[in-house]
C-alpha positions in Angstrom: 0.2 -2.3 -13.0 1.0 -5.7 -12.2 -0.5 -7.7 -9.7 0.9 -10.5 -7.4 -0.8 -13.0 -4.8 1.7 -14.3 -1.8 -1.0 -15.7 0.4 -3.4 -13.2 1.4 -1.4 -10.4 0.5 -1.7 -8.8 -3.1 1.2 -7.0 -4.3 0.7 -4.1 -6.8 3.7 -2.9 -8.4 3.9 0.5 -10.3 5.1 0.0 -14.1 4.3 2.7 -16.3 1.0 4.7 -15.1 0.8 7.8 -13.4 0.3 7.4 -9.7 -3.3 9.1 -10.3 -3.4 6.2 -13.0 -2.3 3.6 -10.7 -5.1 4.6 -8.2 -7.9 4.2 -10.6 -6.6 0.8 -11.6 -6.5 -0.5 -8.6 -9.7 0.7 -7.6 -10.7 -0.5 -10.4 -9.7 -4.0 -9.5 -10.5 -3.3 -5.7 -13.3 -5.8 -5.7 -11.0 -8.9 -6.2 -8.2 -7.4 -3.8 -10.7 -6.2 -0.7 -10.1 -9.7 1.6 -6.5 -9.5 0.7 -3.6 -7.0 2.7 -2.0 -4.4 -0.1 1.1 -3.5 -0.8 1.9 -0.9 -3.2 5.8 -1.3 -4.6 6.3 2.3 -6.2 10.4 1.4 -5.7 10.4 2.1 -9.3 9.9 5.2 -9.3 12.9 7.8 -8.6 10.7 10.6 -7.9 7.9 10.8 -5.6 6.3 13.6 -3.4 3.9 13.4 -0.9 1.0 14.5 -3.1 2.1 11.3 -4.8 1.3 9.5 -1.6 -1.8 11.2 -0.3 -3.3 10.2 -3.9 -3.8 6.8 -2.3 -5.2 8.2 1.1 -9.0 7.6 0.5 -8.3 4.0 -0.7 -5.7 2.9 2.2 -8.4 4.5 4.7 -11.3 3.0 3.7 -9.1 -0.8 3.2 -7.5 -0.5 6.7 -11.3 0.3 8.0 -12.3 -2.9 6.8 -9.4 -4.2 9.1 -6.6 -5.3 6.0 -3.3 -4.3 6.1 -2.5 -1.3 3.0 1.4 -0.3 2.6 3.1 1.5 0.6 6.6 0.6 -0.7 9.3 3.5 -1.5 12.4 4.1 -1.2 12.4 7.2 -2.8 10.3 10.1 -0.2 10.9 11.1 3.5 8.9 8.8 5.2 8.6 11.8 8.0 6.7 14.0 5.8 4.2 11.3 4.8 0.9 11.8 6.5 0.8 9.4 9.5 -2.9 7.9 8.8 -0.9 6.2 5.4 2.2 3.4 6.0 5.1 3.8 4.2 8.3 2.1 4.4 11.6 2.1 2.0 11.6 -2.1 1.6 9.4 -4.8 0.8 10.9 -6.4 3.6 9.1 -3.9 6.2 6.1 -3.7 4.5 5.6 -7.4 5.2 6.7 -7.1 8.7 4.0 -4.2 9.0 1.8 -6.4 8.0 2.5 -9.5 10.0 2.7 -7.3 13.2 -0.9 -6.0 12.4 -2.3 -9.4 11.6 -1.3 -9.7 15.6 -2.6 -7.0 16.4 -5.7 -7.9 14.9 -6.0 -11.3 16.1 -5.2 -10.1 19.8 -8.3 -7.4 19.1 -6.3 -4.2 19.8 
């Protein structure tokens, strides 16, 4: 896993682990990230299902309840058969729009 800081967004890109792997880490490391938007790069990774994706479920619910931003980066699913209560979006690119559009959201208190 390697971890990146662009402001207060952290940006957790997939290397080698598992995705069940990758959860663990990063909620093993959630303490540090918890103020901070998320953004998960898994563009590495060629193949991906949407077990794959619910695996982070729990964790993105529980962040976006504390009112941060958690996204998921791939290029590499159909984004339609994602459940809808977990973003995911095929570029970094998005992922920080998504995340600038619900630091307005925020800040207008919708």
């Amino acid at each position: 896993m390697i971890l990146d800081q662009d402001g207060n967004i952290s940006i957790i890109t997939q290397e080698k682990a598992t995705i069940i792997e990758l959860v663990k880490k990063i909620q093993d490391v959630y303490s540090k990230l918890k103020h901070d938007n998320i953004i998960v790069n898994l563009t590495s990774l060629n193949k991906l299902s949407v077990q794959d994706i619910i695996e982070f479920l729990e964790l993105s619910n529980s962040h976006r309840a504390s009112k941060q931003s958690f996204v998921i980066v791939s290029n590499s699913i159909d984004i339609n058969d994602t459940p809808d209560e977990i973003i995911v979006v095929p570029t970094l690119q998005e992922a920080y729009d998504i995340i600038e559009m619900e630091e307005m959201e925020r800040d207008l208190g919708i």
